[in-house]
C-alpha positions as CSV (number, residue, x, y, z in Angstrom):
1,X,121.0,-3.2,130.6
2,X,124.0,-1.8,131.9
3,X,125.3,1.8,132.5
4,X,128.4,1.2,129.9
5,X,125.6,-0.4,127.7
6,X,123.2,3.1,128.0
7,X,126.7,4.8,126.8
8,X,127.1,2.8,123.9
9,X,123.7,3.3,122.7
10,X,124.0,6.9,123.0
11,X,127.3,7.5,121.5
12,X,126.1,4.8,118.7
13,X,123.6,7.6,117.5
14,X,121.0,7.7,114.9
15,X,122.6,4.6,112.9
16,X,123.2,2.9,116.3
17,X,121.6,-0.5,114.3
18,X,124.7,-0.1,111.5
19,X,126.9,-0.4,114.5
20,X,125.6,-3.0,116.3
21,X,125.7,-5.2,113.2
22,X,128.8,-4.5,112.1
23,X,130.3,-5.6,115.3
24,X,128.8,-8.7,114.7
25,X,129.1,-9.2,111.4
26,X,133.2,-7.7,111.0
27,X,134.1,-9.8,113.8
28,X,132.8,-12.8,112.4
29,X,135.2,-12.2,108.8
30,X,138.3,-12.5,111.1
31,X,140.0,-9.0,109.9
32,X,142.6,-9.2,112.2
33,X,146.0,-7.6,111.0
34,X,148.5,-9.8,110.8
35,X,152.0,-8.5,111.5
36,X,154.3,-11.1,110.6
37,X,153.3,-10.6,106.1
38,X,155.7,-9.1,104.1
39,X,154.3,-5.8,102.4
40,X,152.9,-8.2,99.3
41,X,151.2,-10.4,101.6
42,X,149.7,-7.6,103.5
43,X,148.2,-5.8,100.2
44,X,146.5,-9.2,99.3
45,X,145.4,-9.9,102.8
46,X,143.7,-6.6,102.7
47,X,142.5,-7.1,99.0
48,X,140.6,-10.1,99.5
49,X,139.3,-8.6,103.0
50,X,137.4,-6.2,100.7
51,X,135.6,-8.9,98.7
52,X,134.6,-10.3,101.4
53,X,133.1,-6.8,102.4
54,X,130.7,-6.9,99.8
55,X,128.6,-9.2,101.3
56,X,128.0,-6.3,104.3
57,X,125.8,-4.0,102.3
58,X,128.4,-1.4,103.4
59,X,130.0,-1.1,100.1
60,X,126.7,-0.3,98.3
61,X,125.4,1.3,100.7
62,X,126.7,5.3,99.9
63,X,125.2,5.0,96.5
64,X,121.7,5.9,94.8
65,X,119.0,3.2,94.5
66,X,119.0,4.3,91.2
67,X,122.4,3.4,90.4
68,X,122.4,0.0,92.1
69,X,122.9,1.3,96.0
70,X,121.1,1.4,99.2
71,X,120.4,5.0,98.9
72,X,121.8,5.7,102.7
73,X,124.9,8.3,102.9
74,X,124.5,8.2,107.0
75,X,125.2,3.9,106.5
76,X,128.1,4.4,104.7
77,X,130.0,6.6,106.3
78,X,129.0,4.6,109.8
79,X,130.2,1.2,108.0
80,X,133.4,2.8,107.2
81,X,133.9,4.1,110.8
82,X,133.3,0.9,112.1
83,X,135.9,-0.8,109.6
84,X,138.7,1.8,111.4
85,X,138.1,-0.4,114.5
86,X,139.8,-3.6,113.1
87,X,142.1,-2.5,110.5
88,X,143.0,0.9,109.0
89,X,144.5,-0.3,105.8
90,X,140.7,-2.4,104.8
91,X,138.9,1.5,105.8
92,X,141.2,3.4,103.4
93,X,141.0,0.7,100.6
94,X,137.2,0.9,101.2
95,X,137.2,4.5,101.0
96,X,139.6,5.0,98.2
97,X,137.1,2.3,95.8
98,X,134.0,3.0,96.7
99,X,133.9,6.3,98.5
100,X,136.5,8.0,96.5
101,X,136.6,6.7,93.1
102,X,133.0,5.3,93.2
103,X,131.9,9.0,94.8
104,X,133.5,10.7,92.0
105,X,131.9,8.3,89.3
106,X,128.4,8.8,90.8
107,X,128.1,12.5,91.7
108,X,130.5,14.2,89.1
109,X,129.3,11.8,86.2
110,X,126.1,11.8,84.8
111,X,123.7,8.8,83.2
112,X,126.3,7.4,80.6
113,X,128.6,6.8,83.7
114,X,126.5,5.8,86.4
115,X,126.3,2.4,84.6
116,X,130.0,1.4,86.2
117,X,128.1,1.8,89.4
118,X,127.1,-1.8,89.9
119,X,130.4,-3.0,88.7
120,X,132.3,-0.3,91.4
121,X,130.1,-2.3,94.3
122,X,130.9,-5.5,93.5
123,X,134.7,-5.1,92.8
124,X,134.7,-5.9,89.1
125,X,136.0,-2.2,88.6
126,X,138.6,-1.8,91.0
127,X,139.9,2.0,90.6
128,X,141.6,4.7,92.4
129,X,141.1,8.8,92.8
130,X,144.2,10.3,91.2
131,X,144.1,14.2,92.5
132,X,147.5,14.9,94.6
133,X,150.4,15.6,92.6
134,X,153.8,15.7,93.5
135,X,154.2,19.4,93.5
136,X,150.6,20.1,94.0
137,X,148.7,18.5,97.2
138,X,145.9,20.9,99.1
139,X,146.4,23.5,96.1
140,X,144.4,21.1,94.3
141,X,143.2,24.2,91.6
142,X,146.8,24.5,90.6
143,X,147.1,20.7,89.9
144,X,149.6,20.4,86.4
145,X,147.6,17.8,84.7
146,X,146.2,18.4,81.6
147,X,143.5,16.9,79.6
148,X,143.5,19.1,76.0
149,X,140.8,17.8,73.6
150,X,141.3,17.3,70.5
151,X,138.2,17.4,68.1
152,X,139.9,15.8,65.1
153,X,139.3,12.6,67.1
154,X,136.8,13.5,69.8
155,X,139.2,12.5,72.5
156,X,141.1,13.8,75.5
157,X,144.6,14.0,75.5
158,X,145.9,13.5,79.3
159,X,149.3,14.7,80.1
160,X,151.9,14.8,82.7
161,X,153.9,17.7,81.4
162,X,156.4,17.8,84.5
163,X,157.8,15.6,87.0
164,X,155.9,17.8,89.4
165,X,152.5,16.8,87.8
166,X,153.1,13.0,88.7
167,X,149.9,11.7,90.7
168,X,151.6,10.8,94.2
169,X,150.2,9.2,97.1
170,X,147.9,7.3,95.5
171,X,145.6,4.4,97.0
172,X,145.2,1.2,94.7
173,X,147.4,2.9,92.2
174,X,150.3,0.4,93.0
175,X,148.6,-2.8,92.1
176,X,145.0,-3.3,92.5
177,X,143.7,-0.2,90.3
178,X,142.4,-0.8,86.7
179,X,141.5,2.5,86.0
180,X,141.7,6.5,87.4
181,X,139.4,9.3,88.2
182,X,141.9,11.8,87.5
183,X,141.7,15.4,88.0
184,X,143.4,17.5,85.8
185,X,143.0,21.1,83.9
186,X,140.6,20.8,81.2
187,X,141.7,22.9,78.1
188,X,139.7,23.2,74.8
189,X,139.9,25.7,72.0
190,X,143.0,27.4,73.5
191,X,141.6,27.9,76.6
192,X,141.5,26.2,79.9
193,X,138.3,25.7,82.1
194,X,139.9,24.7,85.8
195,X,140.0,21.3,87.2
196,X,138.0,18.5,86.2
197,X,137.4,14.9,86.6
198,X,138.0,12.1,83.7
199,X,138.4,8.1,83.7
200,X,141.3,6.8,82.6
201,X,142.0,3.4,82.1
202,X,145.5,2.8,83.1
203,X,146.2,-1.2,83.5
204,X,144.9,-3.6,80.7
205,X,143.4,-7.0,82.0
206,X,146.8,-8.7,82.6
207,X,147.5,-5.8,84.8
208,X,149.9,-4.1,82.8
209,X,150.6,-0.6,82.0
210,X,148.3,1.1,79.1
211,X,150.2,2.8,76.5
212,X,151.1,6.4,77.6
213,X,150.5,5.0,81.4
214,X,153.3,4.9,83.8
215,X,152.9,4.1,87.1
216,X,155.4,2.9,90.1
217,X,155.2,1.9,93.5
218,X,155.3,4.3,96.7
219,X,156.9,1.2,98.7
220,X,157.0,1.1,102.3
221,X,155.3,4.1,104.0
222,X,155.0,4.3,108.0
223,X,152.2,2.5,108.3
224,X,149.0,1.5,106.5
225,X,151.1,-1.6,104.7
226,X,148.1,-3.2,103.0
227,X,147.3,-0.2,101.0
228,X,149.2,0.1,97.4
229,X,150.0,3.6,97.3
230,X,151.4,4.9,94.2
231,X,152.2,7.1,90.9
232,X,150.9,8.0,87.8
233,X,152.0,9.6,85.2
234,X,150.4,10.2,81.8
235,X,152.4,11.0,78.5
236,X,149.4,12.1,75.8
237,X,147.2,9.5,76.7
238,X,144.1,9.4,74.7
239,X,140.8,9.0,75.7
240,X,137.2,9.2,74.5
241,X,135.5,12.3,75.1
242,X,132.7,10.3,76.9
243,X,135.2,10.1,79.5
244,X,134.9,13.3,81.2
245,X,132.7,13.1,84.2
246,X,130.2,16.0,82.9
247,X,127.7,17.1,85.7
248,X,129.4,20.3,86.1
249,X,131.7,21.2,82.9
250,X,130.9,19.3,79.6
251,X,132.5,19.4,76.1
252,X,130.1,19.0,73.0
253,X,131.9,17.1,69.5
254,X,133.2,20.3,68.1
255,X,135.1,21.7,71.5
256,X,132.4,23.9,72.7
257,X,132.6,23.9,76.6
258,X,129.5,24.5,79.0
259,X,128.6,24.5,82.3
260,X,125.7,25.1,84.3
261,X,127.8,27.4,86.7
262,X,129.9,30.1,85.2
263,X,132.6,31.1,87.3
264,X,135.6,28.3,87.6
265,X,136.0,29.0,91.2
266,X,133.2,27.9,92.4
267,X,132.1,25.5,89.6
268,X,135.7,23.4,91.2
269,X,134.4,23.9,95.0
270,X,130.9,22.9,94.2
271,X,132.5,19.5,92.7
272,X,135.0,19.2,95.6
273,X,131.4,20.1,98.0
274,X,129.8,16.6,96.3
275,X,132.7,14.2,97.7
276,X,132.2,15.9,101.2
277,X,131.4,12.3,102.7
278,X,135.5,11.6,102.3
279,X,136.4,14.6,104.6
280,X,133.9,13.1,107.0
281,X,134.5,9.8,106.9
282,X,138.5,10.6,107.5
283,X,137.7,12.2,110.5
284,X,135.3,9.8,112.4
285,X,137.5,6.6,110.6
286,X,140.3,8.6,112.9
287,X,138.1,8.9,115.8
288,X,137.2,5.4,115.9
289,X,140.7,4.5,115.5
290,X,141.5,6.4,118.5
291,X,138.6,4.5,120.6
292,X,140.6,1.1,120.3
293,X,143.9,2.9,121.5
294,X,142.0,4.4,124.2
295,X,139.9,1.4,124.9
296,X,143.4,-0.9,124.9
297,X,144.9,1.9,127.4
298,X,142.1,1.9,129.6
299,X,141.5,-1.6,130.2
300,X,145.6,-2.5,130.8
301,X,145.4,1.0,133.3
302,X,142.9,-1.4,135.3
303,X,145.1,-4.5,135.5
304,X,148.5,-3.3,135.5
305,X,149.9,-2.5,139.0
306,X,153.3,-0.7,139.2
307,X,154.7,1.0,143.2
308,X,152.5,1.9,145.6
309,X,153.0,1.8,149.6
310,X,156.2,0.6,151.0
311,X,154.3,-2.4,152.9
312,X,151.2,-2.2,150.7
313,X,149.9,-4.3,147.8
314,X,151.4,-1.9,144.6
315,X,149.6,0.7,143.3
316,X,147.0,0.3,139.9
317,X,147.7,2.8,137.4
318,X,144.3,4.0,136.4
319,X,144.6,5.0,140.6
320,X,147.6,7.1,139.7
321,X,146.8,11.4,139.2
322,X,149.2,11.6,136.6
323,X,147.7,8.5,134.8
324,X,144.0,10.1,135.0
325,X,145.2,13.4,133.7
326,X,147.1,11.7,130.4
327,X,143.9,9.4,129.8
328,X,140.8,11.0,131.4
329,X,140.4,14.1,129.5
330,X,141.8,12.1,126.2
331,X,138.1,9.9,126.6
332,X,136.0,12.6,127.3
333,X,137.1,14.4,124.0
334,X,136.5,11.3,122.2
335,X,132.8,11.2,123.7
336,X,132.6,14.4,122.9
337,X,134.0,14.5,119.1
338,X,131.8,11.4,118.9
339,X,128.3,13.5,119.3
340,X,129.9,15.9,117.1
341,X,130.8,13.5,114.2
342,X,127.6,11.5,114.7
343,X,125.8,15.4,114.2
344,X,128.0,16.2,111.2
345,X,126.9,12.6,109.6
346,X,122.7,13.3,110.0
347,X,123.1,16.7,108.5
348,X,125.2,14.9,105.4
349,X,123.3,12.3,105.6
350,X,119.8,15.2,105.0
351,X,121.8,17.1,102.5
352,X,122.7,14.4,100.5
353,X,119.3,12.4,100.5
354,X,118.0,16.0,99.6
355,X,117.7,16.8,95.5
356,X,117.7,20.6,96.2
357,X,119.7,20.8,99.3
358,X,119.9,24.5,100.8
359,X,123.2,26.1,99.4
360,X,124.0,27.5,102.3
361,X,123.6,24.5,105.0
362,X,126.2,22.9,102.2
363,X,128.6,25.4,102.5
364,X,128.6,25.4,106.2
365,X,128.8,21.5,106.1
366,X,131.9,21.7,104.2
367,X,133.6,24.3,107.2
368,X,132.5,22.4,109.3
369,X,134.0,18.8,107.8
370,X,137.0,20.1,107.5
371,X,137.5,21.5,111.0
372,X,136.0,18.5,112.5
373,X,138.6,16.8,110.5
374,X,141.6,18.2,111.6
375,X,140.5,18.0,115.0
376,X,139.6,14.4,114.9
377,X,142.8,13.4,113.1
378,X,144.6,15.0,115.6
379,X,143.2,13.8,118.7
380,X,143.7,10.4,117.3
381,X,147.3,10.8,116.9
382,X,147.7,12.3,120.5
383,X,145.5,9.4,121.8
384,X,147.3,6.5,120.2
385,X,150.8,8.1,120.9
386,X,149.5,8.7,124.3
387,X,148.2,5.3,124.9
388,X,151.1,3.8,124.0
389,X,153.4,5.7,126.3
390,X,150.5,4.6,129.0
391,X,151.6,1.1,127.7
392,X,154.8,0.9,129.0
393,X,156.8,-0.9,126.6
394,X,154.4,-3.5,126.3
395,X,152.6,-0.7,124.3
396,X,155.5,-1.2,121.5
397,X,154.8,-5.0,121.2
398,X,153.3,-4.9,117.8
399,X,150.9,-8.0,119.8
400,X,149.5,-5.3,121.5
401,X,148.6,-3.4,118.2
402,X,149.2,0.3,119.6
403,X,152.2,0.3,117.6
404,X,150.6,-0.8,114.9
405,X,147.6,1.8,115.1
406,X,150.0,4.4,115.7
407,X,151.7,4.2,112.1
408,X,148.3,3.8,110.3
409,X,146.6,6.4,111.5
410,X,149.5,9.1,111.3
411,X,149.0,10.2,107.7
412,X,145.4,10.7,108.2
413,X,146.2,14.5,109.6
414,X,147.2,14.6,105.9
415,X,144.8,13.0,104.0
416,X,142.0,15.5,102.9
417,X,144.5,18.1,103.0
418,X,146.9,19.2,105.8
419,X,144.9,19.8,109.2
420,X,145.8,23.8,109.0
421,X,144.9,24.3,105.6
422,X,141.5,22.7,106.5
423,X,141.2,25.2,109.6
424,X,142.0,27.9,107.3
425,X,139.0,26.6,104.9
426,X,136.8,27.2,108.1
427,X,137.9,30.5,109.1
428,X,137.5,31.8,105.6
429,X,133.7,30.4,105.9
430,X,133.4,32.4,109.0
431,X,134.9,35.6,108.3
432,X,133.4,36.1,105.0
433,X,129.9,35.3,106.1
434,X,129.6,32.6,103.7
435,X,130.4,35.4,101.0
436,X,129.3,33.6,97.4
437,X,131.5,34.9,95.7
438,X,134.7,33.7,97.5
439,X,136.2,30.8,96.1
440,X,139.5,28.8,96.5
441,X,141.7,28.7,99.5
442,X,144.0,32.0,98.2
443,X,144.9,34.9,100.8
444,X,144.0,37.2,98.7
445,X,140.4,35.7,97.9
446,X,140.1,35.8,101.6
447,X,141.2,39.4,102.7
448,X,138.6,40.4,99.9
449,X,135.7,39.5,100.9
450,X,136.0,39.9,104.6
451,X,133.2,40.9,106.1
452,X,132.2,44.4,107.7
453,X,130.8,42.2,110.9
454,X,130.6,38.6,111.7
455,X,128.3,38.7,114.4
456,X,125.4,36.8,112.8
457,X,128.1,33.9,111.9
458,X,129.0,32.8,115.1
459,X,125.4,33.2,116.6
460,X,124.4,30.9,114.0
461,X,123.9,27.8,115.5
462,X,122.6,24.6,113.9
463,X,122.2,22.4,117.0
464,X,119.8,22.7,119.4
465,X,119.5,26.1,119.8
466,X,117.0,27.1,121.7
467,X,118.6,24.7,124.5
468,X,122.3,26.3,124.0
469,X,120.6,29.7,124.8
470,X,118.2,28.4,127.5
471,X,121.6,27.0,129.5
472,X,123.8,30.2,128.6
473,X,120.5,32.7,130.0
474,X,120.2,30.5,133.0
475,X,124.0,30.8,133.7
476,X,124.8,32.1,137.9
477,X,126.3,35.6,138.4
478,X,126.9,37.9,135.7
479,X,131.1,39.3,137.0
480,X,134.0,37.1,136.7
481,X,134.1,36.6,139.8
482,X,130.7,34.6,139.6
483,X,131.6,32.4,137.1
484,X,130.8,29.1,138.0
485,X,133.2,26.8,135.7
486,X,130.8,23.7,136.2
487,X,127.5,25.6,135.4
488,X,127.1,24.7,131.7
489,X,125.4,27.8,130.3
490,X,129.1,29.2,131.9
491,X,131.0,27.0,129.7
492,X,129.0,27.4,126.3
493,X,128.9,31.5,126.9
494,X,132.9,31.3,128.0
495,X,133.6,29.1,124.9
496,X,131.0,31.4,122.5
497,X,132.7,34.3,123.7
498,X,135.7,33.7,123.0
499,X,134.7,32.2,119.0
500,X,133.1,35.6,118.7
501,X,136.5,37.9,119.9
502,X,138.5,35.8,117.7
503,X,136.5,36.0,115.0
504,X,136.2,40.2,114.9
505,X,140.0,40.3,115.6
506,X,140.7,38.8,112.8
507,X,138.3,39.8,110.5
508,X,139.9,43.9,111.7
509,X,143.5,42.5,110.9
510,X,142.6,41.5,107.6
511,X,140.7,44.3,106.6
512,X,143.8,46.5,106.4
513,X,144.3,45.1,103.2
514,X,141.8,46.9,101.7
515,X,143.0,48.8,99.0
516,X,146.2,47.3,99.1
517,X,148.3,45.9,96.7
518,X,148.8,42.2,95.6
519,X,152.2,42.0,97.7
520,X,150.8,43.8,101.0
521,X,147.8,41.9,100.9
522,X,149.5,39.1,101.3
523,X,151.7,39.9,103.5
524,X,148.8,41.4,106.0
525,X,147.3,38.0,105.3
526,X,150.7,35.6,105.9
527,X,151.0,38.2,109.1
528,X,147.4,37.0,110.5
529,X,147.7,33.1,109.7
530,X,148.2,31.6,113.3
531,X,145.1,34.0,114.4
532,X,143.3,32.9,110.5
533,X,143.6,29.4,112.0
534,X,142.8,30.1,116.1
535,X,139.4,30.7,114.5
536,X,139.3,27.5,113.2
537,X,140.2,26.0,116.2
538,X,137.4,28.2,118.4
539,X,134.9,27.6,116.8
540,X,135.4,23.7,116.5
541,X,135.4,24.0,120.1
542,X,132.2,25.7,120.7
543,X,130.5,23.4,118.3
544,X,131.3,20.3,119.9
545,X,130.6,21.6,123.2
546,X,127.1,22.5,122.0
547,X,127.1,18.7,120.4
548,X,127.7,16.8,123.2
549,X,125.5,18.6,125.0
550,X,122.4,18.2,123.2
551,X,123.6,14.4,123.0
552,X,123.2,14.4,126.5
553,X,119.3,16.1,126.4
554,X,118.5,13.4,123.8
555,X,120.1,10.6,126.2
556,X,116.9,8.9,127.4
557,X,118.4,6.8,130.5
558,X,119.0,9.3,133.3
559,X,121.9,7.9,135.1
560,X,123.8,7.6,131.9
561,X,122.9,11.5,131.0
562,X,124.5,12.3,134.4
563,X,127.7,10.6,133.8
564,X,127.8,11.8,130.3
565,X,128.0,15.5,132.4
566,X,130.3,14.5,134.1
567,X,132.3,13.8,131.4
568,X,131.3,16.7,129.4
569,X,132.2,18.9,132.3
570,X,136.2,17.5,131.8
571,X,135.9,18.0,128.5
572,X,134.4,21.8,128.7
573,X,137.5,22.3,131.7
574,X,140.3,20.4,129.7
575,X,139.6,23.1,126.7
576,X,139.8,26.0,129.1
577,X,143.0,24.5,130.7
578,X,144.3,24.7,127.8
579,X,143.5,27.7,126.5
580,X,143.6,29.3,130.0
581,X,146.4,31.9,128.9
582,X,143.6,33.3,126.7
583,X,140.9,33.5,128.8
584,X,143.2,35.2,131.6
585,X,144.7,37.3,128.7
586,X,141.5,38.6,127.6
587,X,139.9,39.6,131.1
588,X,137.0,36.5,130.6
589,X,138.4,34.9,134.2
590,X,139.9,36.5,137.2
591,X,143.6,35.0,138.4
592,X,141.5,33.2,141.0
593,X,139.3,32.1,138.9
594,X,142.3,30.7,136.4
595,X,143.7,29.1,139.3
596,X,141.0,27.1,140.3
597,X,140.7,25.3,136.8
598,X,143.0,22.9,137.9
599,X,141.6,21.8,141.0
600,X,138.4,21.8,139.6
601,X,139.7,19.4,136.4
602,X,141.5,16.9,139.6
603,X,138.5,16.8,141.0
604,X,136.3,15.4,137.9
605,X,138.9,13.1,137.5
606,X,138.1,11.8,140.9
607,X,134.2,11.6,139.9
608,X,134.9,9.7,136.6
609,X,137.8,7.4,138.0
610,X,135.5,4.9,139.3
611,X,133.6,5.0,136.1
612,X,136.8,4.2,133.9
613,X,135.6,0.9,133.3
614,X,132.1,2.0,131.6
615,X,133.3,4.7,129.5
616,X,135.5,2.9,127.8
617,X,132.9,0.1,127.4
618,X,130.8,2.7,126.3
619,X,132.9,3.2,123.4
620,X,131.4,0.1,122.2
621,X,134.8,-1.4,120.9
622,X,133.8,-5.5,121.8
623,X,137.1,-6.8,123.9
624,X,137.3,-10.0,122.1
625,X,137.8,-7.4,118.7
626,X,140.7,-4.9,120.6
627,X,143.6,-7.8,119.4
628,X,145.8,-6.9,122.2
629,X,147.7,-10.3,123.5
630,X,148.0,-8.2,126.8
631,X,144.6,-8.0,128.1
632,X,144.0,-11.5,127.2
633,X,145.0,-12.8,131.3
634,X,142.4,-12.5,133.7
635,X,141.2,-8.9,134.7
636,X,140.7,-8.4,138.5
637,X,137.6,-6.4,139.6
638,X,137.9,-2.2,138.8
């Protein structure tokens, strides 16, 4: 077995046998995008792609046995991943119908629903997940909706009662969609009970409108051309009680609402905490899309020549320092978010198979999906942009499918919610210690329930940490001046460190606003945001560092573990580069210190130059599957 082979298997993680067959088995179904179909050619392209997806085992995969599934969260989220390697429009359709809509029917409905399951596998019940509004996207608790019931006939009434209330955005709404999981503000008796889930049918089986129903087209977006986004709106559309998906709010015959959790808060996070695996699979669907960029990048940096001596052969570009800084530390991020994402999915995967999963491991899996989401989503956009520029203008050739990559995976830093409301989510986990009683995304919530200390939080670790702290005790020197940058108990007590100042600045900022007023809460709050969200960012950091390191204790081929810290060692210096006004700021490293960070980052780059080849193998994106015309000549020797 090869060295790039040893990488693949360890970045494949624990479903390393989903991977392997999926690269197989996708390859074989041909799901190359085609660029010359109009728009309605690409939607049914990509429509009939996802019947032939049934076949895989993928789409059933995410769902109980129970209900007709495989019973294996960790599969589904892998199959989607692997999906984002040959065409980003096929993952989002297959995430809208059976991860979405199909997630919402299964784990906010309850036995009268789950019957639709089989039907949701096998495509007989195309739908979509209607929750963005217009006027209302990550403040999904203010959504404008309304479903009023009515107990004269035992039905819902769903209503659009502004322009702003129109569902927007939404996938298979367009075309393919028969009927909606659409969230909207449950009211009975007079009173409203937050945000709830119902199915509503809106096409009959001609595909027309059904009465009340209005939906429209979203058109040409900038990428992502064989998913039908569109809009909904309702005007007192009726439908059977039974409709409600009831696990967590339900409505007897009379109007009578109940609930097995009381307050609306966190009755509408603990719904939003069951469809988790979307957050997650966004962020590693992004990741893998980022793989092929880099993969495509790599390769044509290895057979592209450009300069070089004046009476010399010219000059490769993967031999180039500027080259190696652009694309170098852009892999080893994606090796390392990979060990992070493929640590996020076991601990969903447990939780999920679990019937009585621990409330608090939940909550921290939620912080920690949404960080790893907006981190993922933007790495992936700064590696496909950046592969293209590496490109040339061969990059731009839609042939080459950079281009192409680049417009699909743009709005995924907006799906799930916009990347810095989703940071904000994690350092409101952090700086309320996991406070119960905070709810919602609201300032005010927020500067609350801050906590007195939030030591214990960022000592918590989840992964492998007994070996975290063995590496940070065993660390050289104890000054500054002793800092060894490569040592890696040095870079997880630098990157801890600074999680943990962050954290307790913040939390003293936002404590002045107690006792205020609504108005100067807010405003201490709206003051603090960019530090609010460099918690976030910290602490997604540190956890990925501490990822990819016990990736590499669990690597079981030696020479791959020691090219893996290599590559972990660019990664860990890369961070501190960029952060290296902070750390110079806050006294953690001398002005000689800083200034060696730069030398010390070149010379990695000379270590893992020779190596370029095998990481990007590693990712384990098949060459025949990259569908770039340019890397289809012969490839000298690295």
């Amino acid at each position: 077995m090869t060295l790039a082979d040893e990488l693949r298997i360890a970045l494949d993680g624990k479903w390393r046998h989903v991977r392997e067959e999926s690269r197989t088995r996708l390859a074989e179904l041909d799901l190359a995008v085609d660029p010359d179909l109009d728009l309605e050619g690409a939607r049914d392209h990509t429509f009939a792609q996802l019947k032939d997806l049934v076949q895989t085992g993928i789409p059933a995969a995410g769902f109980r046995e129970s209900h007709g599934g495989l019973g294996d969260p960790g599969m589904a989220v892998t199959g989607i991943e692997m999906l984002a390697q040959f065409d980003l429009s096929l993952m989002v359709k297959a995430g809208v119908q059976w991860g979405l809509f199909g997630g919402a029917v299964e784990n906010l409905g309850t036995d009268r629903h789950h019957a639709l399951i089989p039907r949701i596998i096998d495509l007989d019940l195309v739908g979509c997940f209607a929750m963005t509004e217009i006027g209302h996207g990550s403040d999904v608790q203010s959504l404008e909706t309304t479903a009023t019931y009515d107990p004269q006939t035992q039905e819902f009434v769903v209503h659009s009662p502004t322009h702003s209330a129109t569902k927007d955005y939404i996938g298979n709404a367009a075309r393919h969609a028969s009927i909606a999981a659409v969230f909207a503000q449950l009211v009975t008796r007079g009173e409203s009970h937050g945000v709830h889930c119902f199915l509503v049918p809106i096409r009959d089986e001609h595909g027309e409108d059904m009465p009340g129903v209005t939906t429209a087209d979203d058109h040409h977006k900038g990428g992502l051309r064989g998913v039908d986004n569109g809009r909904i709106s309702f005007d007192e559309v009726r439908i059977p009680r039974e409709n409600l998906l009831n696990r967590y709010g339900n409505v007897d015959e009379n109007g009578a609402y109940s609930s097995p959790i009381d307050d609306t808060g966190k009755r509408f996070f603990t719904m939003l905490g069951t469809l988790i695996r979307g957050r997650i699979s966004v962020g590693g669907s992004a990741l893998a899309a980022s793989e092929v960029a880099l993969s495509i990048a790599g390769r044509y940096a290895l057979k592209r020549r450009q300069f070089g001596p004046a009476d010399g052969e010219e000059t490769l570009l993967a031999d180039y320092r500027m080259h190696q800084r652009r694309l170098l530390p852009l892999i080893a991020r994606g090796y390392a978010y990979r060990f992070a994402q493929n640590q996020q999915v076991a601990r969903m995967d447990k939780l999920q198979r679990s019937d009585n999963p621990d409330a608090q491991q939940q909550r921290e899996l939620e912080g920690r999906a949404a960080g790893l989401k907006a981190i993922l989503t933007w790495h992936a956009s700064r590696s496909v942009q950046e592969s293209r520029e590496l490109c040339g203008g061969a990059g731009y050739l839609a042939e080459n499918r950079i281009s192409t990559l680049r417009g699909d995976i743009d709005v995924f830093t907006t799906f799930e919610g916009d990347n810095h409301v989703m940071l904000q989510l994690v350092a409101k986990e952090l700086l309320t210690a996991y406070a119960h009683e905070v709810g919602g995304l609201d300032p005010l919530g927020m500067v609350k329930f801050v906590a007195s200390t939030v030591t214990d939080v960022v000592r918590e670790r989840t992964a492998a940490s007994q070996l975290i702290q063995r590496l940070i005790d065993a660390r050289p020197g104890g000054g500054d001046d002793d800092h060894d940058l490569l040592d890696r108990g040095t870079q997880l007590e630098l990157f801890e460190d600074r999680e943990q100042h962050v954290i307790e600045t913040a939390a003293r900022r936002l404590q002045r606003a107690a006792g205020a007023d609504s108005a100067e809460a807010f405003r201490i709050f709206n003051n603090a945001q960019d530090h609010v969200i460099r918690c976030g960012r910290v602490h997604i950091d540190r956890i990925v560092l501490e990822a990819f390191t016990a990736g590499i204790a669990r690597c079981e081929d030696e020479d791959a573990a020691d090219l893996l810290r290599e590559v972990a060692t660019l990664y860990a210096l890369s961070v501190i580069e960029d952060d290296l006004a902070w750390f110079m700021g806050h006294n953690r490293l001398s002005d000689a210190r800083a200034k060696t960070v730069t030398s010390l980052l070149n010379d990695q780059l000379d270590k893992l130059r020779p190596h370029l080849l095998t990481l990007v193998e590693g990712f384990g994106v098949p060459e025949a599957t990259l569908g770039a015309a340019f890397l289809l000549d012969p490839q000298p020797d690295a």
